[in-house]
BASEVO-26486 format. One record per residue: x, z, y of N, C-alpha, C in turn; residue in three letters; residue number from 1. Coordinates in nm, 2 decimals, decimal comma, always signed. Atoms other than C-alpha are relative to their C-alpha. Layout:
<atoms>
ATOM   n_east     n_up   n_north   ca_east    ca_up   ca_north   c_east     c_up   c_north   residuo   num
ATOM        X        Z         Y         X        Z          Y        X        Z         Y       ALA   NUM
...
</atoms>
This chain:
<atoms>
ATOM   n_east     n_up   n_north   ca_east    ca_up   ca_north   c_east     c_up   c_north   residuo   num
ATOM    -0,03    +0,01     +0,14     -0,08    +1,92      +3,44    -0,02    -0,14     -0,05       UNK     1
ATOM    +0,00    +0,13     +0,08     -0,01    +1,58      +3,27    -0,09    -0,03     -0,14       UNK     2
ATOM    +0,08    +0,03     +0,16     -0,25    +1,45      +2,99    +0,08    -0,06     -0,11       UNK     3
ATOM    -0,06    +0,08     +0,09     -0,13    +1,44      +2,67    -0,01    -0,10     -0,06       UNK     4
ATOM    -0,01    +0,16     +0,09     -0,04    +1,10      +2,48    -0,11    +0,01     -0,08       UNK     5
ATOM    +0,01    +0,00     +0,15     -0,24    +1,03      +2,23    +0,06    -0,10     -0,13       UNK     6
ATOM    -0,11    +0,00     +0,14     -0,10    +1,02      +1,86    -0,04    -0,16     +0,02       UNK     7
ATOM    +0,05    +0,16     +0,04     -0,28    +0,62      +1,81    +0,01    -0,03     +0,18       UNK     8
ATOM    -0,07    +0,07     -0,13     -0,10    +0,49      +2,15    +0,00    -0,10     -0,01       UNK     9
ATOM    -0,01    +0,10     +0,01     -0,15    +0,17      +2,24    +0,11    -0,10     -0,09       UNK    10
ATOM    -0,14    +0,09     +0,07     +0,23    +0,07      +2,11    -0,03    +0,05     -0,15       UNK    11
ATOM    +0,04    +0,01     +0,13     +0,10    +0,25      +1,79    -0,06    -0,11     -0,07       UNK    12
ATOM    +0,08    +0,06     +0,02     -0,18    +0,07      +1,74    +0,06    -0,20     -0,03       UNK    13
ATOM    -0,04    +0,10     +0,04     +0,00    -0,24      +1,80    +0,09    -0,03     -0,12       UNK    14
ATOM    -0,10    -0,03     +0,07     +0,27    -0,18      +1,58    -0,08    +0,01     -0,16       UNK    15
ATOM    +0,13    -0,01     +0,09     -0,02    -0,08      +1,32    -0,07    -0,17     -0,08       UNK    16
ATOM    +0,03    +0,16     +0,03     -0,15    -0,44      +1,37    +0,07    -0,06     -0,07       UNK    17
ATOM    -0,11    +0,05     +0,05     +0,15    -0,59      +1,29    +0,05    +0,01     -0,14       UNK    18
ATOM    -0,05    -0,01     +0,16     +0,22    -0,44      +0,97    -0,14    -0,04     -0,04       UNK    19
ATOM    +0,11    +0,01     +0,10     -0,15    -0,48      +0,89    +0,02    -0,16     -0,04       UNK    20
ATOM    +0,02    +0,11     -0,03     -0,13    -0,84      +0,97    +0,10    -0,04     -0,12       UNK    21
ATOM    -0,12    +0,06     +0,09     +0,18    -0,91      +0,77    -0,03    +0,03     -0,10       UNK    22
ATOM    +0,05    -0,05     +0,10     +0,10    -0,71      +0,48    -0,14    -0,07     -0,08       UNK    23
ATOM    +0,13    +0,06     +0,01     -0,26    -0,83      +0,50    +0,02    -0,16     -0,10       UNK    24
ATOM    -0,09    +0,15     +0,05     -0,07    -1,19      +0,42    +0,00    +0,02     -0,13       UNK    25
ATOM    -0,05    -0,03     +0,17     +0,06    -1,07      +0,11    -0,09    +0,06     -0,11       UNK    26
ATOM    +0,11    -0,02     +0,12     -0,26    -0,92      -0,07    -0,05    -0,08     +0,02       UNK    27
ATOM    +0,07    +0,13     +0,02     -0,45    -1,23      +0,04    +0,09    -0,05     -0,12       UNK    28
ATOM    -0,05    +0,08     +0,10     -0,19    -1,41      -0,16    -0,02    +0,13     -0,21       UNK    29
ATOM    +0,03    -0,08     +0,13     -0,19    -1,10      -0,42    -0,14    -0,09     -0,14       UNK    30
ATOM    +0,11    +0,06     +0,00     -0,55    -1,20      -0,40    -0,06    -0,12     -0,08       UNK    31
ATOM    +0,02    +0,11     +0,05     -0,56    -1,53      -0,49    +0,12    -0,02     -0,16       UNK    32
ATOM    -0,04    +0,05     +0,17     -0,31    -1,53      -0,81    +0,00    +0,12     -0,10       UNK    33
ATOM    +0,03    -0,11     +0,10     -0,45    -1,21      -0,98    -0,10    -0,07     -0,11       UNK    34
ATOM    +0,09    +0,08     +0,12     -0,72    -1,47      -1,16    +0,10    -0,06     -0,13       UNK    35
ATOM    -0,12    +0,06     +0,11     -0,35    -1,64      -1,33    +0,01    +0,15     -0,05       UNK    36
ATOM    -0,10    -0,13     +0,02     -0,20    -1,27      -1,37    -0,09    +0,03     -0,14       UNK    37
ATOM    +0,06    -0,08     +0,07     -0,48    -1,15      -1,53    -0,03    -0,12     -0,13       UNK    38
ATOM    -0,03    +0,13     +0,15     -0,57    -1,52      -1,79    +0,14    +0,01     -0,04       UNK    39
ATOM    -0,09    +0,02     +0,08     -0,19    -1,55      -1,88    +0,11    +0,16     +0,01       UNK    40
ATOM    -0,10    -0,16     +0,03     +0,03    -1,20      -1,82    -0,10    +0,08     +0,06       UNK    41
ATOM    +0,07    -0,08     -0,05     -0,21    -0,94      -1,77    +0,03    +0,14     +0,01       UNK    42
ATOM    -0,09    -0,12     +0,00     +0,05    -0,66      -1,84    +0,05    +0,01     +0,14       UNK    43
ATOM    -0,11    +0,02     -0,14     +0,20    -0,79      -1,49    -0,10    +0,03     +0,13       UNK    44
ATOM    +0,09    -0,06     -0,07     -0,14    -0,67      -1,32    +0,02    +0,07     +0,10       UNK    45
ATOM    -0,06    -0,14     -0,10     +0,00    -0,35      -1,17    +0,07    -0,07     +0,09       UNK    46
ATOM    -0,12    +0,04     -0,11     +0,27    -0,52      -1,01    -0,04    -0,08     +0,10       UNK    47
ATOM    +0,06    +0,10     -0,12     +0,08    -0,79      -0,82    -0,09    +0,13     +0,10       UNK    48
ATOM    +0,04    -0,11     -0,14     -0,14    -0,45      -0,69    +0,05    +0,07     +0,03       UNK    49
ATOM    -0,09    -0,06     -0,09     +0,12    -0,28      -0,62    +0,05    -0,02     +0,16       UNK    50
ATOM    -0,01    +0,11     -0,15     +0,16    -0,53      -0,28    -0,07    +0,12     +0,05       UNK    51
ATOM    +0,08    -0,11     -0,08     -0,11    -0,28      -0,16    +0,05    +0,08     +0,03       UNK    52
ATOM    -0,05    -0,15     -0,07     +0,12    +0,00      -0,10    +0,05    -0,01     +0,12       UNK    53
ATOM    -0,10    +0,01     -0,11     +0,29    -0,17      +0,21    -0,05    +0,00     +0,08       UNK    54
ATOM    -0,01    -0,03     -0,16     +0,11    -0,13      +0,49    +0,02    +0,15     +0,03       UNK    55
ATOM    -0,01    -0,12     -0,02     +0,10    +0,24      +0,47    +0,09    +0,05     -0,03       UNK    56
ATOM    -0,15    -0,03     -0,02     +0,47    +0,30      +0,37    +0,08    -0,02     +0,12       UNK    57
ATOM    +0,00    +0,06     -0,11     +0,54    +0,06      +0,62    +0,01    +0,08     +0,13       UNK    58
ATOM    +0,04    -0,04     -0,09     +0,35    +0,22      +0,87    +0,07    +0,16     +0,04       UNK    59
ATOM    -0,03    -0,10     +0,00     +0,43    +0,58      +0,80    +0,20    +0,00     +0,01       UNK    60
ATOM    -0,16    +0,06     -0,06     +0,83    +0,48      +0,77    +0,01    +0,00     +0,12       UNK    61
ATOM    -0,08    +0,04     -0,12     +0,84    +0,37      +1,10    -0,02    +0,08     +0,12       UNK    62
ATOM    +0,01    -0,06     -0,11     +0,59    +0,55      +1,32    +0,00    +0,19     +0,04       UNK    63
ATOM    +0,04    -0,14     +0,06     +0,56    +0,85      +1,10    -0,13    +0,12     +0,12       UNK    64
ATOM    +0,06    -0,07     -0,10     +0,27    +1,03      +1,29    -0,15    -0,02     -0,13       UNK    65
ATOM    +0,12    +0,00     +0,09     -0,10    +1,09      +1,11    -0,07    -0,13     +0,01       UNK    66
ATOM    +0,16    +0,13     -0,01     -0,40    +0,79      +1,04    +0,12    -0,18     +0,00       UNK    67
ATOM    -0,06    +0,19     +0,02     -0,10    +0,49      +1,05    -0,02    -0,02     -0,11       UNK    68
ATOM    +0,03    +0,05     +0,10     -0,15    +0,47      +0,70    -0,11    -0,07     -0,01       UNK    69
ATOM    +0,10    +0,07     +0,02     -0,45    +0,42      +0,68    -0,09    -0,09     +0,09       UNK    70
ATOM    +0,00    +0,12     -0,03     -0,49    +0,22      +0,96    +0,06    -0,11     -0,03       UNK    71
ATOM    -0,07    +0,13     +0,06     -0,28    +0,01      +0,86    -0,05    -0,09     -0,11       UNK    72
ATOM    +0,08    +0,06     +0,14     -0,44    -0,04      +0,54    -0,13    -0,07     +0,05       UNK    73
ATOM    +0,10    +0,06     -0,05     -0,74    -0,12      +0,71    -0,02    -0,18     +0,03       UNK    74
ATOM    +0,00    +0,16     -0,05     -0,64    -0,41      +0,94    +0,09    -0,10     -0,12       UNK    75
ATOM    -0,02    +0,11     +0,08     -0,47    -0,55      +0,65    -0,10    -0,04     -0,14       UNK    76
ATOM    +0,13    +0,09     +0,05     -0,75    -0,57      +0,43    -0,10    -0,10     +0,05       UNK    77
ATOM    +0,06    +0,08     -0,05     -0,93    -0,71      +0,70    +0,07    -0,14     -0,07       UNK    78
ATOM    -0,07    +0,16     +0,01     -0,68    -1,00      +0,73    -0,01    -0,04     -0,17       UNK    79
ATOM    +0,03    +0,08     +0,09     -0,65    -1,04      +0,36    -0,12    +0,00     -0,06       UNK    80
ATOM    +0,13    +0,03     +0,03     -1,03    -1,04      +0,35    -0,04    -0,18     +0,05       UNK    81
ATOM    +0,06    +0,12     -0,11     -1,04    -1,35      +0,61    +0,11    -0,14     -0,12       UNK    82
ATOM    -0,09    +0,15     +0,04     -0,72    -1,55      +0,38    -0,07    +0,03     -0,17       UNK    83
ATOM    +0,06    -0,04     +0,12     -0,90    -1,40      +0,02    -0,14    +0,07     -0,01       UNK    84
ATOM    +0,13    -0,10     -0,04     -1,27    -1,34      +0,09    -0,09    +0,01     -0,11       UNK    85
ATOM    +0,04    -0,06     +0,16     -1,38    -1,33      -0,30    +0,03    +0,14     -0,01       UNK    86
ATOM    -0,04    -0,18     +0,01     -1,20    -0,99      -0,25    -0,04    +0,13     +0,10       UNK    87
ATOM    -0,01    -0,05     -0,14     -1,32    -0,89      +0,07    -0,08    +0,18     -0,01       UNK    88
ATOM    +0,04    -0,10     +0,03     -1,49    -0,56      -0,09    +0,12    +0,10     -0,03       UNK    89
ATOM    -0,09    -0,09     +0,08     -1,21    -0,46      -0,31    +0,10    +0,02     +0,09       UNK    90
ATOM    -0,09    -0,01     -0,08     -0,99    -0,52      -0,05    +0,02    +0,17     +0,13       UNK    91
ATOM    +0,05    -0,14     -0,08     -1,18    -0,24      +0,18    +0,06    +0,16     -0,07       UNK    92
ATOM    -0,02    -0,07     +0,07     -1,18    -0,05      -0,12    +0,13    +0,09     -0,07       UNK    93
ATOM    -0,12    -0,03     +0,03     -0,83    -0,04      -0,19    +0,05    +0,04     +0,09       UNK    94
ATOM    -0,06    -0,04     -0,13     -0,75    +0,01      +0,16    +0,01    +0,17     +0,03       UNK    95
ATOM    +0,06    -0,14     -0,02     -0,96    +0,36      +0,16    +0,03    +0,05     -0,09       UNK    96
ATOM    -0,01    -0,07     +0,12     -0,87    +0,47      -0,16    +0,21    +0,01     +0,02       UNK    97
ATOM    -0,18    +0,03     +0,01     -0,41    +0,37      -0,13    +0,04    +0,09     +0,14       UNK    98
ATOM    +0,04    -0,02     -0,11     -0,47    +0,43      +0,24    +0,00    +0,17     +0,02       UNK    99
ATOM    +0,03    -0,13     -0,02     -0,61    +0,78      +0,19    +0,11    +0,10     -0,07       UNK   100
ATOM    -0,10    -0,07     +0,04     -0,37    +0,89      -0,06    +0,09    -0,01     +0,04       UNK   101
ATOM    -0,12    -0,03     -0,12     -0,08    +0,81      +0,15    -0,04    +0,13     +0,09       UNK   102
ATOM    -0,02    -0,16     -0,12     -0,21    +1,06      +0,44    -0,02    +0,09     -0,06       UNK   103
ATOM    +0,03    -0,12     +0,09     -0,31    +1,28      +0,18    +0,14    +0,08     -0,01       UNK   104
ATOM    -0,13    -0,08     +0,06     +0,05    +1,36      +0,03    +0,10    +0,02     +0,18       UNK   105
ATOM    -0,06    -0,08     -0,17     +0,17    +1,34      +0,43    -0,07    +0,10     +0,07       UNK   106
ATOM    +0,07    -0,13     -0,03     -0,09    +1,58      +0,51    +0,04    +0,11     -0,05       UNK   107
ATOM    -0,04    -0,09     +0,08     +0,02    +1,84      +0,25    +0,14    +0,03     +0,07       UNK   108
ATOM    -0,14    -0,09     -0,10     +0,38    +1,83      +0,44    -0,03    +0,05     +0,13       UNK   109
ATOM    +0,00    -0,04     -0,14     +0,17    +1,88      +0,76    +0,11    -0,13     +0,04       UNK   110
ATOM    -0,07    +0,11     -0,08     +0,36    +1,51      +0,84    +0,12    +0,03     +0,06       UNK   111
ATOM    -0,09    -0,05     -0,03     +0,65    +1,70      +0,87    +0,14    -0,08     -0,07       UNK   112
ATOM    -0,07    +0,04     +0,09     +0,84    +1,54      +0,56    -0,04    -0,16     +0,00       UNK   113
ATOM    +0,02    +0,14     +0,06     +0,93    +1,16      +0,54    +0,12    -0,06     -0,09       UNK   114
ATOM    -0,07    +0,03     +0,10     +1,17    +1,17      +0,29    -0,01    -0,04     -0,14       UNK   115
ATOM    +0,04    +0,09     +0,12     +1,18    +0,92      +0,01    -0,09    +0,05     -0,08       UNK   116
ATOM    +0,04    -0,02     +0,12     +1,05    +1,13      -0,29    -0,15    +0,00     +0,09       UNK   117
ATOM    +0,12    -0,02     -0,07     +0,70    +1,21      -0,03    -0,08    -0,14     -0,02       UNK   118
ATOM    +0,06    +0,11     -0,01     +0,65    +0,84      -0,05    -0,01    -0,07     -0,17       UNK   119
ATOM    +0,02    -0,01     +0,15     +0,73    +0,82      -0,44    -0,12    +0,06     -0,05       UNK   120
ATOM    +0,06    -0,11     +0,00     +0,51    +1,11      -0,48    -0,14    -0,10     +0,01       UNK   121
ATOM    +0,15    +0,04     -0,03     +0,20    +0,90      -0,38    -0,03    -0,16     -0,06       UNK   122
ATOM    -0,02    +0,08     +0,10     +0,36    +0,59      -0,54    -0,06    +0,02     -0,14       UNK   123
ATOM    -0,01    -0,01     +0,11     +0,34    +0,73      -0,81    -0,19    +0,04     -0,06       UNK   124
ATOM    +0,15    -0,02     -0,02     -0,07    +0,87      -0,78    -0,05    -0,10     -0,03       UNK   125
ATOM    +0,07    +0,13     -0,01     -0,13    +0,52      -0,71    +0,01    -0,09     -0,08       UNK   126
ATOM    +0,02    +0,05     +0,14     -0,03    +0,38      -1,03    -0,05    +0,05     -0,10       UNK   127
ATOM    +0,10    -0,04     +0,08     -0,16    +0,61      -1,22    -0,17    -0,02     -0,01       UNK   128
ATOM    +0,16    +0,02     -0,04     -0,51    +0,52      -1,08    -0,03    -0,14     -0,02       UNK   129
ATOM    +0,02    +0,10     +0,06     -0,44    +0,17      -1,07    +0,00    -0,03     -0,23       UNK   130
ATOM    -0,01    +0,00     +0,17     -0,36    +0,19      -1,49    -0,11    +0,06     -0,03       UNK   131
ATOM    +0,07    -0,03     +0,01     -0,65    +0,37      -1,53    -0,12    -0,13     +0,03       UNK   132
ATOM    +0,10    +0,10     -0,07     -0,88    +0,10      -1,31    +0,03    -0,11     -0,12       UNK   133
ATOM    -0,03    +0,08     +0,08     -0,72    -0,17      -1,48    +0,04    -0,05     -0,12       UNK   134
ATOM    +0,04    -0,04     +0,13     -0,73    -0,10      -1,81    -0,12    -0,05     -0,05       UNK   135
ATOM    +0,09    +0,04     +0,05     -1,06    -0,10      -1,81    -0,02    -0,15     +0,03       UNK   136
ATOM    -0,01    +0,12     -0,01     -1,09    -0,43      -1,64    +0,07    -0,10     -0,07       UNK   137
ATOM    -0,10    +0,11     +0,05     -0,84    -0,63      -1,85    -0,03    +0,06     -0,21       UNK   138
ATOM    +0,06    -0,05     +0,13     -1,00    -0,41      -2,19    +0,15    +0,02     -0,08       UNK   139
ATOM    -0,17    +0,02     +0,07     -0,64    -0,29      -2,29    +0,00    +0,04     -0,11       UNK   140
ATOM    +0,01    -0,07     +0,17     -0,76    -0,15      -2,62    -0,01    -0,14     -0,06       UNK   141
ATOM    -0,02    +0,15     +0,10     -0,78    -0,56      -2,73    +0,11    -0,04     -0,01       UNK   142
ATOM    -0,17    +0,04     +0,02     -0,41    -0,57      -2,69    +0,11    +0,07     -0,11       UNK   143
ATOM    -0,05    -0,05     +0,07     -0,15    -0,52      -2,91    +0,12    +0,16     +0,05       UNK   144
ATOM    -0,09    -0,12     -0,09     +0,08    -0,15      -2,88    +0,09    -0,01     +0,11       UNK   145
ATOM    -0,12    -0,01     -0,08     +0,38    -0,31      -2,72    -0,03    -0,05     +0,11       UNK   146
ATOM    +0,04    +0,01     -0,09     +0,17    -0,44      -2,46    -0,09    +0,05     +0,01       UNK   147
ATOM    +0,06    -0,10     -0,05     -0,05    -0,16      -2,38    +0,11    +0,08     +0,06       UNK   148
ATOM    -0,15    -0,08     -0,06     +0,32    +0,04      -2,31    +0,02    -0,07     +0,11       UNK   149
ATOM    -0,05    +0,08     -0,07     +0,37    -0,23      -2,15    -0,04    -0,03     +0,19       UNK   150
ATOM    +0,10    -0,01     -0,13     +0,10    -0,25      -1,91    -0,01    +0,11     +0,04       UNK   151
ATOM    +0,02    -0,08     -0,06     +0,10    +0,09      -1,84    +0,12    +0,04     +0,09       UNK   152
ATOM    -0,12    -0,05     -0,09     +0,45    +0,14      -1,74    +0,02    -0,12     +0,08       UNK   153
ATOM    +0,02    +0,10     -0,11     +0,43    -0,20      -1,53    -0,11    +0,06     +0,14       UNK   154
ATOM    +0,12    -0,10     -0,09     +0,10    -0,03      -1,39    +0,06    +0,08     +0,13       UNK   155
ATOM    -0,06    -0,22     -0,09     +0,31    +0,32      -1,26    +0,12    -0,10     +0,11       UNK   156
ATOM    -0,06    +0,04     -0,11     +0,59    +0,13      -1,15    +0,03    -0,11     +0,07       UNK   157
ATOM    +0,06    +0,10     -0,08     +0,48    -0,17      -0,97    -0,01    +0,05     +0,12       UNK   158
ATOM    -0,02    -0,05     -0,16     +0,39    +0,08      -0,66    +0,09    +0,06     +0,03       UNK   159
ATOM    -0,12    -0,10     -0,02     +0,69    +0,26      -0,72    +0,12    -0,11     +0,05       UNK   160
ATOM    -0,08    +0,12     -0,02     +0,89    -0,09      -0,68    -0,02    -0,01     +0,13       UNK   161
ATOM    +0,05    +0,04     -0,12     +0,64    -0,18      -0,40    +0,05    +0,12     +0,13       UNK   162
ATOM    -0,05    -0,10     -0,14     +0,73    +0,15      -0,19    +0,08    -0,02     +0,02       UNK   163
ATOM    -0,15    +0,01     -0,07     +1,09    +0,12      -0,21    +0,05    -0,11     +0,07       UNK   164
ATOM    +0,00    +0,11     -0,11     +1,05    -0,24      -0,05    -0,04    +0,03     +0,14       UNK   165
ATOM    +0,05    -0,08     -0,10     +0,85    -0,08      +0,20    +0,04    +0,10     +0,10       UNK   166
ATOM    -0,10    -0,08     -0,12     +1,09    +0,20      +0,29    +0,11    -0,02     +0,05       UNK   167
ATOM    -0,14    +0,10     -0,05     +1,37    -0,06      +0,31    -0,06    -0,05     +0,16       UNK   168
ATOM    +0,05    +0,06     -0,16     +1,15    -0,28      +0,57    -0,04    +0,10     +0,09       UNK   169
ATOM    +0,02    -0,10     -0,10     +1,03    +0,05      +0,75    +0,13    +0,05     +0,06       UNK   170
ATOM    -0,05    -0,06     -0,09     +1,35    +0,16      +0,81    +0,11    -0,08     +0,05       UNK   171
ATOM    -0,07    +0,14     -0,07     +1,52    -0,22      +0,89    -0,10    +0,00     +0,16       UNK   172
ATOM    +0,09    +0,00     -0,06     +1,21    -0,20      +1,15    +0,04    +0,14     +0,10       UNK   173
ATOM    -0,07    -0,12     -0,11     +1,30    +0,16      +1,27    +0,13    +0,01     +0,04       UNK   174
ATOM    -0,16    -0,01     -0,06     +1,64    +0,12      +1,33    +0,07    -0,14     +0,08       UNK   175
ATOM    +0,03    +0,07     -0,10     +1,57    -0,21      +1,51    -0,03    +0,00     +0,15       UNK   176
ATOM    +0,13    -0,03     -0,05     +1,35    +0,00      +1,72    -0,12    -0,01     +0,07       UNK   177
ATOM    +0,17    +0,04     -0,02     +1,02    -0,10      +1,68    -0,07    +0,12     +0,07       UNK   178
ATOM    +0,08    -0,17     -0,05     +0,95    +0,31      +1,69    +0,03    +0,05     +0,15       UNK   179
ATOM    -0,05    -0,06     -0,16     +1,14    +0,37      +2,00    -0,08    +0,01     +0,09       UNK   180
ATOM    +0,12    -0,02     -0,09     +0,93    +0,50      +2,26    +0,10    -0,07     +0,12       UNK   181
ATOM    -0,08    +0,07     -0,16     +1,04    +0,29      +2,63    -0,04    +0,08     +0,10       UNK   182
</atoms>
């Protein structure tokens, strides 16, 4: 009898890296101009954390199988802990928190479903939580109405922007075949 594969296979794992690494890049940089975002447009908050949604779209896009999200999230917090290490907590923190709710809403289909709205679906979770977080951080009751609207609906769809970049490059990447098993 043959041993079966396991699901985090070395080509996973690599492939895992890869997005983490890349991705990682981009909240480092997130990273470093959320100090501007937040002193001069602070309505535009959401959007810069939105970045965070891509390793686990990414990841789940391409290899679709359980735990890439949130590995993925991982090694890219690492990385943009090492290019943004003022953030190197929040970065964890966002990993395990973005991270988890991705396999969450793929858990619920039993990882059966990777069609778009599944990845909306958690998009959309993840702005709501961010608008809530950041809110309080940026004190949005000092703002005037049309930017409190403002910020919240930037908030929601910032990750919702960020996934559908995500499920473009996942599936420019799967149809390359990164996924292809050799």
């Amino acid at each position: 009898m043959a041993a079966r594969p396991s699901a985090l296979s070395t080509r996973v794992l690599l492939i895992c890296a890869a997005i983490g690494v890349a991705t990682g890049l981009l909240g480092g940089i997130a990273g470093w101009i959320t100090p501007i975002v937040i002193a001069t447009a602070p309505m535009l908050y959401g959007l810069v954390l939105g970045v965070h949604v891509l390793p686990g779209i990414i990841a789940q896009e391409v290899v679709r199988l359980p735990w890439v999200a949130l590995l993925a999230h991982v090694l890219a917090a690492l990385v943009a802990s090492a290019t943004s290490p003022q953030w190197a907590g929040r970065y964890i923190g966002t990993a395990l928190l973005i991270g988890g709710i991705q396999e969450g809403v793929a858990a619920l289909t039993r990882y059966r479903s990777w069609a778009p709205w599944r990845f909306f679906v958690s998009a959309v979770i993840v702005g709501a939580i961010i608008a809530v977080v950041v809110a309080l951080i940026v004190d949005l009751g000092s703002f005037a109405p049309w930017v409190q609207a403002a910020y919240l609906t930037i908030s929601v769809l910032g990750p919702v922007a960020w996934t559908a970049v995500g499920l473009a490059v996942g599936a420019r990447l799967r149809s390359a075949g990164v996924a292809a098993r050799r």
